[in-house]
C-alpha positions in Angstrom: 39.2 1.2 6.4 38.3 -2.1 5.5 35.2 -2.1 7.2 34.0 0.9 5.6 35.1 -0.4 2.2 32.7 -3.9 2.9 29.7 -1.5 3.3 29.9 -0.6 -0.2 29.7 -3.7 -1.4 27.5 -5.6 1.4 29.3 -8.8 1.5 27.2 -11.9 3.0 29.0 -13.0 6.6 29.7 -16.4 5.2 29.3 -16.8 1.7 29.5 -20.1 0.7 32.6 -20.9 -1.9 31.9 -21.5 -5.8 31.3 -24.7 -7.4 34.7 -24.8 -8.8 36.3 -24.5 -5.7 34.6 -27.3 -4.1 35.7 -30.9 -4.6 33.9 -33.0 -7.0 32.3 -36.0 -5.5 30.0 -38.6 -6.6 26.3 -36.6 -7.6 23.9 -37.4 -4.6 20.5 -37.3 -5.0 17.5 -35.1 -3.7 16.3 -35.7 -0.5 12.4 -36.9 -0.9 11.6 -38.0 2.3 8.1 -36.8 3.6 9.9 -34.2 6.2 12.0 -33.3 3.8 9.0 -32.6 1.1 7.4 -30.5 4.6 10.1 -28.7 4.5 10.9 -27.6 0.7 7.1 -27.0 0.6 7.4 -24.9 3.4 10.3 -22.9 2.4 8.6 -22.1 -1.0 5.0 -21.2 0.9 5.5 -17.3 1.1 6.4 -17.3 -2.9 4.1 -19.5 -4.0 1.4 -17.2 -1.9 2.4 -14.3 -2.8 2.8 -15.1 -6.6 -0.6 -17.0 -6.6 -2.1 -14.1 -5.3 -0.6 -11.6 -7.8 -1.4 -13.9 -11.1 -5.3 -14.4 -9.3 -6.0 -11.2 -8.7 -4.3 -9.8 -12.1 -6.6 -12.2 -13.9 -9.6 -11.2 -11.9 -8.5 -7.4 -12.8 -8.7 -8.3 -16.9 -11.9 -10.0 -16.4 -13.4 -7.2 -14.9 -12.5 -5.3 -18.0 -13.3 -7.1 -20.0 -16.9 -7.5 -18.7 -17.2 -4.0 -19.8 -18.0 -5.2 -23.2 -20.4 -8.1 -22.4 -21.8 -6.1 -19.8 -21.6 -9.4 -17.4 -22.5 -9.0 -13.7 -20.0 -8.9 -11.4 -21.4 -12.3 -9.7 -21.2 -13.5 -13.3 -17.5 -12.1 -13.4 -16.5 -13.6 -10.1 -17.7 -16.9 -11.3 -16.0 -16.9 -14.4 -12.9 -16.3 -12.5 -13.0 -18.8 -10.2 -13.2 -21.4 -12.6 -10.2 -20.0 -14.9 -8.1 -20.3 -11.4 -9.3 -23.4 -11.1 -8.4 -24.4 -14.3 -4.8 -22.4 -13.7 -4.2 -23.8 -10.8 -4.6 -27.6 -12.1 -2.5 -26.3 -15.3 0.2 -25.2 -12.7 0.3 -28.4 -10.5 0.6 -30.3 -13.9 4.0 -28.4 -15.1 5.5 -28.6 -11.3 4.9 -32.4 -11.2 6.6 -32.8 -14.6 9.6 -30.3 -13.4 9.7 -32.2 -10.2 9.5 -35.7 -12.0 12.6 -34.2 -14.3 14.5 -33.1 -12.2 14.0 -36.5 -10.3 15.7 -38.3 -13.1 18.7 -36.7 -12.3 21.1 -36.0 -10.0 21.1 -32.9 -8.5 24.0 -30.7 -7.7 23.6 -27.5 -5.3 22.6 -24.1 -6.9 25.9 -22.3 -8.5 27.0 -19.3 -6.0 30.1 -17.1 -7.9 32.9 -16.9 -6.4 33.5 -14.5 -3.3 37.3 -14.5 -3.2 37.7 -11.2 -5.2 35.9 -7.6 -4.3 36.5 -4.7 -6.3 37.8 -1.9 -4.7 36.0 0.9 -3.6 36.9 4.2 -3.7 37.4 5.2 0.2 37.5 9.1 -0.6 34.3 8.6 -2.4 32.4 6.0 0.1 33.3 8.3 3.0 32.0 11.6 0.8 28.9 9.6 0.4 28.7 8.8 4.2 29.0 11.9 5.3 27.0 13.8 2.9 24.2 11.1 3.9 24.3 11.6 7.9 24.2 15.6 7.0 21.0 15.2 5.1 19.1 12.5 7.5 20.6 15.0 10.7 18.6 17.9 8.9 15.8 16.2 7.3 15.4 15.0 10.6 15.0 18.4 12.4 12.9 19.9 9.6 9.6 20.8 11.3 10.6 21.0 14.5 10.8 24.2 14.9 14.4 24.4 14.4 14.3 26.8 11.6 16.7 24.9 8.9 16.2 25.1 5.9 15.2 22.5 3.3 17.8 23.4 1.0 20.5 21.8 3.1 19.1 18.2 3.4 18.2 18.6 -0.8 21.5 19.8 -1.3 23.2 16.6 1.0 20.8 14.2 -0.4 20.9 14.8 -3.9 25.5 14.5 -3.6 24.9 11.3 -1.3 22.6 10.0 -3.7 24.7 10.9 -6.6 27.9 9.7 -4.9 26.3 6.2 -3.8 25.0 5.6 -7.3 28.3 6.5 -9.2 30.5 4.3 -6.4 27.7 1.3 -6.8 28.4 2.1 -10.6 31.9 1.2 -10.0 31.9 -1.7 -8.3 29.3 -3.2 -10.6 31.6 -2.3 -13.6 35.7 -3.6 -12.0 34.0 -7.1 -11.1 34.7 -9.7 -10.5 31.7 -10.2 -7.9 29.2 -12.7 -6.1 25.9 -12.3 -7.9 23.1 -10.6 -5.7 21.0 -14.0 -5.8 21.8 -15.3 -1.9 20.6 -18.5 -0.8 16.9 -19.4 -0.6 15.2 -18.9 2.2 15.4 -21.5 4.9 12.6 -23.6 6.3 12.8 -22.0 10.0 12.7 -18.5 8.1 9.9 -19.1 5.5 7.9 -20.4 8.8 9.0 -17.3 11.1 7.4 -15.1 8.4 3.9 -17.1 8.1 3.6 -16.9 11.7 4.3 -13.5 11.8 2.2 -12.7 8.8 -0.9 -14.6 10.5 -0.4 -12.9 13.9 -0.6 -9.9 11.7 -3.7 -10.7 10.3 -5.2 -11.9 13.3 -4.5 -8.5 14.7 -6.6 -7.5 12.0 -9.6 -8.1 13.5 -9.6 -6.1 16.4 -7.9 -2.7 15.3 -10.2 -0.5 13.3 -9.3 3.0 12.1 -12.4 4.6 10.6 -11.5 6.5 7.8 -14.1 9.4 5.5 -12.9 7.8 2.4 -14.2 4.3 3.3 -18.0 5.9 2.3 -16.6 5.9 -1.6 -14.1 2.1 -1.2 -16.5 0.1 1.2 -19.8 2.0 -0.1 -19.1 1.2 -3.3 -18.4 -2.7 -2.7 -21.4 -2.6 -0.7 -24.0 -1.1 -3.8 -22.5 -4.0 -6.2 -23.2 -6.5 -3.7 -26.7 -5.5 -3.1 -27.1 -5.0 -6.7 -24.8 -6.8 -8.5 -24.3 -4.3 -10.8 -21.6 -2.2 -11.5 -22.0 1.5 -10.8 -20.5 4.0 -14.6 -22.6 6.6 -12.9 -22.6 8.0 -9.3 -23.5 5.7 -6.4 -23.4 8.3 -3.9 -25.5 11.3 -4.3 -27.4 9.8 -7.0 -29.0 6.0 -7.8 -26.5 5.9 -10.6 -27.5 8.6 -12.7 -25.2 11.6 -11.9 -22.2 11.6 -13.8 -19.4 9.9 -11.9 -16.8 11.5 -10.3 -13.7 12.4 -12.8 -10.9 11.1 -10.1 -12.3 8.0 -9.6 -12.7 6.2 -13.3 -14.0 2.5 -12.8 -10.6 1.2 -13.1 -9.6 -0.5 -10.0 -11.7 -3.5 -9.4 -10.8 -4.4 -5.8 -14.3 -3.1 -5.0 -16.0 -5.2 -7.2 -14.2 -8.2 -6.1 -15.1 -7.6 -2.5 -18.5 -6.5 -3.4 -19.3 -9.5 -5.8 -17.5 -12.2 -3.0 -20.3 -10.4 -0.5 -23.0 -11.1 -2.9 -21.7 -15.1 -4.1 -21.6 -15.4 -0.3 -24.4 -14.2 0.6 -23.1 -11.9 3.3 -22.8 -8.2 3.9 -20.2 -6.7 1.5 -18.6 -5.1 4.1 -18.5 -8.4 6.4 -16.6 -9.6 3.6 -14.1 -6.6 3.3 -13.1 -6.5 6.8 -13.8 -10.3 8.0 -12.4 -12.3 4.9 -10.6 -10.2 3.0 -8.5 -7.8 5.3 -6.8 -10.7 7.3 -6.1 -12.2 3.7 -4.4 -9.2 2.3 -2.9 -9.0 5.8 -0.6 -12.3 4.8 0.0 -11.2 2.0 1.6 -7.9 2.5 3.4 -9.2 5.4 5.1 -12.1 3.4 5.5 -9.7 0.2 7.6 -7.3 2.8 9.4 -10.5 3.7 10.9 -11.6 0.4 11.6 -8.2 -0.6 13.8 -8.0 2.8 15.4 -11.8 2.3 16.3 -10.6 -1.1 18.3 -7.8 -0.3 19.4 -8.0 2.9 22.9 -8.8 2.8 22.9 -11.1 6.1 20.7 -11.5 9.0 17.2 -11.3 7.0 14.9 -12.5 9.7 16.6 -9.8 11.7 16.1 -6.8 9.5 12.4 -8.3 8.5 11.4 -8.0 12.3 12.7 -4.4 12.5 10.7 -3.5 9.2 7.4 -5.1 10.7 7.9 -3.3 14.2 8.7 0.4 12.1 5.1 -0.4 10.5 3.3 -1.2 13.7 4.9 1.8 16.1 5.7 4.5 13.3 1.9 5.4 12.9 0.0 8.8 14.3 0.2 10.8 11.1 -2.2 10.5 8.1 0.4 9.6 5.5 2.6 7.6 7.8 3.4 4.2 5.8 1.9 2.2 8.5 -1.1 4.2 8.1 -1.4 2.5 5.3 -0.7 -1.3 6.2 -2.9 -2.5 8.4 -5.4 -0.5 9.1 -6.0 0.4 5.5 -4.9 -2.2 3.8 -8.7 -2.9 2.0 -8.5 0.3 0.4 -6.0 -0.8 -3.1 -4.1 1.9 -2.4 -2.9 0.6 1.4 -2.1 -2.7 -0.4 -0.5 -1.0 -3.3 2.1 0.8 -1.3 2.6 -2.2 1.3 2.4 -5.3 -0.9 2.6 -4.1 -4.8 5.8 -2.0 -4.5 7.9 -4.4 -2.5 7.2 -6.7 -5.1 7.7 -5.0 -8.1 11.0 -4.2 -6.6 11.6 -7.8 -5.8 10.1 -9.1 -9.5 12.9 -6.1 -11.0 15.7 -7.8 -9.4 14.9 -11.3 -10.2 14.3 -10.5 -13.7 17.8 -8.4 -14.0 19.7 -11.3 -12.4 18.6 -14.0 -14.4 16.2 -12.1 -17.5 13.9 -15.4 -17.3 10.6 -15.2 -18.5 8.6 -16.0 -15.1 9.9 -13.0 -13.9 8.7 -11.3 -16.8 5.7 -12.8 -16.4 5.1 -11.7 -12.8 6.0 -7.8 -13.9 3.4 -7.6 -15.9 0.5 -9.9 -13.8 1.6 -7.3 -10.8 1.2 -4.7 -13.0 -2.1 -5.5 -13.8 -2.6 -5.9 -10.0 -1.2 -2.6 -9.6 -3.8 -0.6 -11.4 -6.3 -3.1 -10.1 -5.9 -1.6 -6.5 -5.7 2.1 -7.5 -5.2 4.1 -10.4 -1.9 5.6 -8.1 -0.3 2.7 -9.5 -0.4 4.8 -12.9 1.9 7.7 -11.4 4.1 6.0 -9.0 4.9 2.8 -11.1 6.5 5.2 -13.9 8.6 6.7 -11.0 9.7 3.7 -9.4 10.4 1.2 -12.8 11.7 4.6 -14.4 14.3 5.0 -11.2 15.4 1.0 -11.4 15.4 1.4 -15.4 18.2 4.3 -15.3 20.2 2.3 -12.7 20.6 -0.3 -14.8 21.4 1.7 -17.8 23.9 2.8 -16.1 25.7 -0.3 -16.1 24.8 -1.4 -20.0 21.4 -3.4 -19.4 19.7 -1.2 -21.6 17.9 -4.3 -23.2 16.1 -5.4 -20.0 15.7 -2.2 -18.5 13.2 -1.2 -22.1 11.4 -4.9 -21.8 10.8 -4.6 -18.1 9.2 -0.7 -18.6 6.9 -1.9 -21.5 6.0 -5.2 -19.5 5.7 -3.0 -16.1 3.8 0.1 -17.7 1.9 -1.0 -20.7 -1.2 -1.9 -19.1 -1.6 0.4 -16.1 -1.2 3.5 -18.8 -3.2 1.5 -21.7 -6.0 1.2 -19.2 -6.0 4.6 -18.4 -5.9 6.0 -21.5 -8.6 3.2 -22.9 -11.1 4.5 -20.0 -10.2 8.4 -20.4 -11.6 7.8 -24.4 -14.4 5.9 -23.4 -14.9 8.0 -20.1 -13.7 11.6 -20.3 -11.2 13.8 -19.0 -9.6 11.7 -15.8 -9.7 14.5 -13.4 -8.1 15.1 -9.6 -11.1 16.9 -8.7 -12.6 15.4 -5.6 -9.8 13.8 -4.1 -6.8 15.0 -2.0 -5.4 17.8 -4.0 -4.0 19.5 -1.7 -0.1 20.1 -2.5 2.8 19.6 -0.5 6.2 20.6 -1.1 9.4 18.6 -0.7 10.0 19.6 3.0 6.2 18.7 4.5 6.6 15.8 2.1 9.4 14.0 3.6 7.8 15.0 7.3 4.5 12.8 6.6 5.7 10.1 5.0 9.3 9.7 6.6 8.3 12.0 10.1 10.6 14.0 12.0 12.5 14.4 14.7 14.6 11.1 15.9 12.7 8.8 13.6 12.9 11.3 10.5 16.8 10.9 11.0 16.3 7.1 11.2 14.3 7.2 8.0 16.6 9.6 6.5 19.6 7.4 7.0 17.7 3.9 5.3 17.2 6.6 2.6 20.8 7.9 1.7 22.6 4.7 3.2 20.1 2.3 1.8 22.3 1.7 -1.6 25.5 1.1 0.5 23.6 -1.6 2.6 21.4 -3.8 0.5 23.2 -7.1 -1.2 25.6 -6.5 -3.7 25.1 -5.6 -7.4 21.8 -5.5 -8.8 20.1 -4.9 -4.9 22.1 -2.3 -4.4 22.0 -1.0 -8.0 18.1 -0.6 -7.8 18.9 0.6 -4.3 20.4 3.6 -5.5 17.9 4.4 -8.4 14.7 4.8 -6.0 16.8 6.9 -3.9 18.6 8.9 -6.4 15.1 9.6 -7.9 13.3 10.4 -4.6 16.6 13.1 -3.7 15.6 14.7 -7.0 12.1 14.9 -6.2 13.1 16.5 -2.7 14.9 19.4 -4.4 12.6 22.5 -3.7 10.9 23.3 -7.1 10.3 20.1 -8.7 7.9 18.7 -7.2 6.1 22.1 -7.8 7.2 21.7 -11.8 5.7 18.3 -11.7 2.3 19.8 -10.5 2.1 22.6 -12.8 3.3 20.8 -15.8 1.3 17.2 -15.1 -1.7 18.7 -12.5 -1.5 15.1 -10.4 -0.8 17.5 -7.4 -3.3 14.6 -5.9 -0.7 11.9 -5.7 2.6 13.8 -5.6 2.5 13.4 -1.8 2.7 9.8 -2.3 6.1 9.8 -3.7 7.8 8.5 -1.5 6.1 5.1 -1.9 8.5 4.4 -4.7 10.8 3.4 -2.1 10.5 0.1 -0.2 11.0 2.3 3.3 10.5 -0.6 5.5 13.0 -2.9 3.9 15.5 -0.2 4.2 14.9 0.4 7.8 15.3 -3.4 8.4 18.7 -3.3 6.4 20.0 -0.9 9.0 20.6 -3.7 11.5 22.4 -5.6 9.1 25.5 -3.4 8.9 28.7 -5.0 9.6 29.7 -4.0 13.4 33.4 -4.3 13.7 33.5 -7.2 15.8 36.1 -9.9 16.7 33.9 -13.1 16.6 30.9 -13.7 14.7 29.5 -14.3 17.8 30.0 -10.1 18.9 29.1 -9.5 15.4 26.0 -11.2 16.0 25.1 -9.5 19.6 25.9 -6.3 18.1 24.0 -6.9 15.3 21.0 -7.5 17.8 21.8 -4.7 20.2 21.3 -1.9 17.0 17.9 -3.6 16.1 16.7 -3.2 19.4 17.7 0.5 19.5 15.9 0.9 16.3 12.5 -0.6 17.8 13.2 1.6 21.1 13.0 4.5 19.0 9.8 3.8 17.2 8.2 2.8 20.2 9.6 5.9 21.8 9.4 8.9 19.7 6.8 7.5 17.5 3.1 6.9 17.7 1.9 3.3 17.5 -0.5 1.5 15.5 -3.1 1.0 18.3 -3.1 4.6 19.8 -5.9 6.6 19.4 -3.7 9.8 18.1 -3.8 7.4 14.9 -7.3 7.2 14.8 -7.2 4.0 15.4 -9.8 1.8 18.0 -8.8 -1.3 19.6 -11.7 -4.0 20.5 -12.1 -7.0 22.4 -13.6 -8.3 20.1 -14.0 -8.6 16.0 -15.5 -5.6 14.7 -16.2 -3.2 11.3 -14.0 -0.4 10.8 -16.7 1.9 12.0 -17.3 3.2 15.5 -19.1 1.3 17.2 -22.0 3.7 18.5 -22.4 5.2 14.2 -23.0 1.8 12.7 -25.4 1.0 15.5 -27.2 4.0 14.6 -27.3 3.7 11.5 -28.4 -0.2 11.5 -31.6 1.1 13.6 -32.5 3.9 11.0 -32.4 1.1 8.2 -34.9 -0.9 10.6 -37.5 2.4 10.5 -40.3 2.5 8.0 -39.3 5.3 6.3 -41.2 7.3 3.4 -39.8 7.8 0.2 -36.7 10.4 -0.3 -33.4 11.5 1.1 -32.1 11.1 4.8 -30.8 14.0 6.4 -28.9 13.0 9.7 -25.9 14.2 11.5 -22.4 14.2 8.4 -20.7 10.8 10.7 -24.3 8.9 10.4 -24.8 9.9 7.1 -21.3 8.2 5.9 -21.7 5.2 8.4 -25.5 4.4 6.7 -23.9 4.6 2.8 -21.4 1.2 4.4 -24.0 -0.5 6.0 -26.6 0.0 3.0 -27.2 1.3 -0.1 -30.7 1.7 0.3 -30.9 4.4 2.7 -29.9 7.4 0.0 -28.7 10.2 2.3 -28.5 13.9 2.0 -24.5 14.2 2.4 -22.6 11.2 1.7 -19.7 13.4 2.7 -18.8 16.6 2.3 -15.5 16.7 0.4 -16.9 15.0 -3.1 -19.0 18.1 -3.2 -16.0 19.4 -5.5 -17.0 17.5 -7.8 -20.1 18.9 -8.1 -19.3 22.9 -8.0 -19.3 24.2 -4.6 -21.1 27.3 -5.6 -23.7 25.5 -7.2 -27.3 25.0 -5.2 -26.7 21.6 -5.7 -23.8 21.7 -3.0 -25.1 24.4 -0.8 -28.3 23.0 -0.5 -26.7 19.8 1.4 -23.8 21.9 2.8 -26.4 23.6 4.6 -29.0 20.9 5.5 -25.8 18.9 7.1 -24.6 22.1 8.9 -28.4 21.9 10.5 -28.4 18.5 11.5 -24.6 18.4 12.9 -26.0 21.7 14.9 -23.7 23.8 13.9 -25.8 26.2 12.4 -29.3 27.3 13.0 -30.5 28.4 9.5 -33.9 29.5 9.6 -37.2 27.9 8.0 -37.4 29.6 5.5 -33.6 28.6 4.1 -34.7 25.3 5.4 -37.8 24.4 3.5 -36.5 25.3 0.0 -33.6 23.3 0.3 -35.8 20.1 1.6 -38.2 20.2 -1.0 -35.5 20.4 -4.1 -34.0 17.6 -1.9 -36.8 15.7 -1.5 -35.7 15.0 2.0 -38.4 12.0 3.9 -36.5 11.5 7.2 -34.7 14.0 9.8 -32.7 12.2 12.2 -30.9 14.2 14.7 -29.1 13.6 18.3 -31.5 14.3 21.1 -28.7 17.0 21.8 -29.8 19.7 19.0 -32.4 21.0 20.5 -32.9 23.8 17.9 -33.4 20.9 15.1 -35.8 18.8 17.0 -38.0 22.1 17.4 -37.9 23.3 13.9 -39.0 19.9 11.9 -42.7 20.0 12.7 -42.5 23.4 11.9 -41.1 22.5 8.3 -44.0 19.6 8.1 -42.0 16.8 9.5 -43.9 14.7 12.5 -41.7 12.5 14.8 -41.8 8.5 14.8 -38.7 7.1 16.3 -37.0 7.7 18.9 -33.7 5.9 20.3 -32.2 5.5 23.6 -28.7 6.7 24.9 -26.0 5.8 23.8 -26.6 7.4 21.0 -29.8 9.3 22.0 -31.5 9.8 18.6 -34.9 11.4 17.2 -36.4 11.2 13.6 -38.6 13.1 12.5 -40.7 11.9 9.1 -42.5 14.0 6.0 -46.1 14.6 7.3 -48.4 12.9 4.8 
């Protein structure tokens, strides 16, 4: 049993002995020769990226509040913030040069590691309780929704004792020491570079997958308005030229819109040019790298490893709409795609850092991703609470009351202030008008974690994840997400949540509390009885590529179209292709004054590629926003239903509905016969027509 007893405690292959029991020699100096400066500078690359990126874009965040007082532009804003990073950056180079030139004027010893010798014992009956009760619910979990007919009850029932059990033995452990910290050795050169080439590939990749998406007429539409106006939008931008009341689920919070729609304008360039072309590839290398650290942090051995299993999960584990690589790549310029794939891994990162050592950079970077957080999406209001309140009762657990309080007020105090500032100042923050549909525990789990052999997969990272990740605090925080995420599961709370809180909107997201792609990586780092490290090693390598079989075998990848998901030759928006050519050549027309009423997918294409063009039906779904049974909505419900041709109202339904409109241009596919014969009768004449692909006629108010 002693290698079920080391998967409790996820000891390091070779850790390295303790200070005191190496031999003192004479102190040697740092290496500073150019290679070696390469090197160090290098190895440090993805923190210093990521870090920089979370500080920048946190300050960007509080400027953009705080232009809501001065009423600055958002060009005037962007400015402003360029210089104070600027000036931050200069202020940062300072400090490291002094630090450095310190440091220099001593000798330098290597980094403390504790010692290794001694490992608390673990309670086998327990550990194997846990292990069991874990396979039972991923086995089940996994077959839920195949048509199996289990019932949920038994995976919430196996989950919820795994979950229990793993927290309670981690518990343990923590509390008989002695034990090697959870702080492994930095990452290596070779590693830091394996993860910037991977993390540029990735964004390269970028370029050439598009996965057009409704809600990118609100996250691109709206970048693209500032940018033509410089002005930021308090009122509706899509049915209205800022003058309807905006809608209640989406306050003004998040200001990734702004900053790609004020970058567009400072450019110069179309604001959606500068979402997909600049920005997508950046936020690319950053996710990638924040996915990275998160893994070299807690995997207990064999990081690069366990980092090229998570990256392959989020490139073949696509097809469904809540799938977590759903939300990477191809959506990673809407802030809630970078929120789940960036923000969470390092929050959970910043927690465990701060827990080990309590210093006050770490402190620091909880509350600048914090800011981030809410920056992206006002999600990060709901799940943040989940995910610092799940790390928070793990380390009560063991006595760290103290930093578990400090890092929820440093995590949580501006997301919810910033709420609650704009709900006074606003109104009533509503969920009408965005996904409130509600899924239960059961359909939950099958869209975010899927089903089948890859559910079981997830399921296992899930309930085995605490027994896997590095010792101690890792593993601590390990168990907290899942322990929290097993109680969610349980039928009945997820539905007390929605009655008692109303964000049915977001309780699908829960799982996103958990760092999912880490914890599939860790699965190949688990000890395989083996004689030589050699075996260990192969093994080790054999069980990752069984992993990546599966995905690429059961799953749905990134780049098939069952994802929704285009692949080009070439560079291209996120819109298909034949839609935003379309909708370029109706810009192009000399239109008369009023509304556009074309086919729903052109109407939502021309919003992105201009503001200008007002349209009859941005798209359909906000209309809850509005009161469906108001005349309002069923005046475009019905003039969309016309131009789509799936309906054939008659003139006299028609004209009414165009005149409260004011509808000037009718542009229909050459295919709907019925529409092209009843606009002259309704007073339009035609004045453009457009060629297949794509074959196009629009029609014009007579006079």
């Amino acid at each position: 049993m002693a290698n079920v007893d080391s998967i409790a405690v996820a000891p390091t292959d070779s850790d390295p002995p303790s200070r005191s029991a190496q031999a003192p020699g004479p102190a040697v100096g740092p290496d500073r020769s150019p290679a070696a400066r390469v090197r160090a500078l290098v190895a440090a690359a993805p923190a210093l990226l990521t870090d920089g990126a979370v500080v920048a874009f946190a300050l960007f965040t509080v400027i953009y509040h705080a232009a809501f007082i001065f009423a600055l532009r958002p060009s005037v804003t962007f400015r402003i913030w360029l210089l104070a990073c600027v000036v931050l950056a200069v202020v940062a180079l300072v400090r490291a040069r002094r630090r450095s030139a310190a440091t220099g004027a001593e000798s330098e010893q290597p980094e403390a590691v504790a010692s290794t010798d001694t490992r608390p014992a673990v309670d086998r009956r327990l550990l194997i309780g846990v292990l069991v009760a874990a396979a039972v619910a991923a086995l089940t979990a996994g077959v839920i929704g195949t048509g199996a007919g289990v019932s949920w009850w038994i995976p919430a029932v196996f989950g919820l004792l795994a979950a229990i059990g793993g927290i309670l033995l981690l518990r343990r452990v923590w509390l008989a020491g002695p034990t090697s910290t959870s702080i492994g050795p930095a990452p290596t050169a070779a590693q830091s570079a394996y993860a910037l080439v991977v993390s540029v590939l990735v964004a390269i990749s970028s370029f050439f997958l598009a996965r057009n998406t409704p809600d990118d007429v609100y996250y691109v539409g709206k970048s693209v308005w500032i940018a033509e106006r410089d002005l930021i939008p308090l009122n509706d931008f899509l049915f209205s030229e800022n003058v309807l009341p905006a809608m209640g689920s989406q306050p003004p919070i998040p200001s990734i819109e702004v900053f790609n729609g004020a970058l567009g304008n400072v450019l110069g360039i179309h604001a959606a040019s500068a979402t997909w072309y600049l920005m997508l590839p950046i936020l690319a290398v950053l996710a990638v790298l924040a996915l990275w650290r998160l893994t070299h942090r807690w995997a207990p051995r064999r990081p690069v490893l366990a980092f090229t299993v998570a990256i392959a999960y989020l490139y073949l584990v696509v097809g469904g709409d809540a799938a977590l690589g759903t939300f990477h790549l191809p959506r990673l310029y809407e802030g809630k795609g970078m929120f789940v794939s960036a923000v969470i891994p390092l929050m959970w990162l910043y927690l465990t850092e701060w827990f080990d050592t309590r210093s006050r950079r770490s402190l620091v970077l909880i509350v600048a991703l914090s800011i981030t957080a809410i920056g992206l999406t006002t999600t990060a209001a709901i799940i943040l609470p989940m995910l610092v309140g799940a790390a928070g009762f793990a380390m009560l657990l063991v006595g760290r009351w103290k930093a578990a309080v400090v890092a929820g007020v440093a995590a949580l105090a501006y997301p919810i202030g910033s709420l609650v500032v704009s709900r006074l100042v606003l109104g009533g923050l509503s969920a009408d008008g965005a996904d409130d549909a509600f899924f239960d525990a059961a359909y939950t789990y099958k869209r975010t974690l899927t089903v089948g052999v890859v559910g079981v997969i997830s399921g296992l990272a899930l309930w085995c994840g605490p027994l896997l990740a590095r010792r101690r605090t890792p593993a601590l925080l390990t168990a907290g997400a899942t322990l929290a995420l097993s109680v969610l599961f349980v039928p009945g709370v997820l539905e007390t949540l929605s009655a008692l809180s109303g964000i049915s909107v977001v309780l699908w997201r829960v799982p996103w509390l958990l760092a999912l792609p880490t914890l599939i990586g860790l699965l190949c780092t688990v000890r395989v009885p083996a004689p030589t490290p050699l075996l260990r090693r192969a093994a080790a390598g054999g069980l990752a590529a069984a992993l990546v079989a599966s995905f690429a075998i059961f799953a749905t990848p990134m780049w098939s179209a069952t994802s929704w998901v285009e692949v080009h030759d070439r560079p291209t928006w996120k819109l298909p292709q034949q839609r935003q050519s379309i909708a370029f050549w109706i810009k192009g027309l000399e239109r008369p004054p009023g509304l556009l009423l074309a086919p729903k997918t052109i109407m939502r294409a021309s919003l992105i590629v201009t503001s200008e063009v007002r349209v009859v039906l941005p798209r359909d779904f906000y209309l809850v926003e509005y009161d469906l049974e108001s005349q309002f909505a069923k005046d475009r419900l019905l003039l969309a239903d016309f131009a789509d041709g799936t309906e054939k109202p008659t003139s006299t339904e028609l004209a009414p509905a165009l005149d409260r409109l004011d509808v000037g241009t009718i542009c229909v596919y050459n295919g709907n016969q019925y529409a092209r014969e009843m606009a002259p009768q309704l007073g339009y004449q035609e004045f453009a027509k457009r060629r297949a692909p794509g074959a196009t006629t629009c029609f014009r108010r007579a006079g």
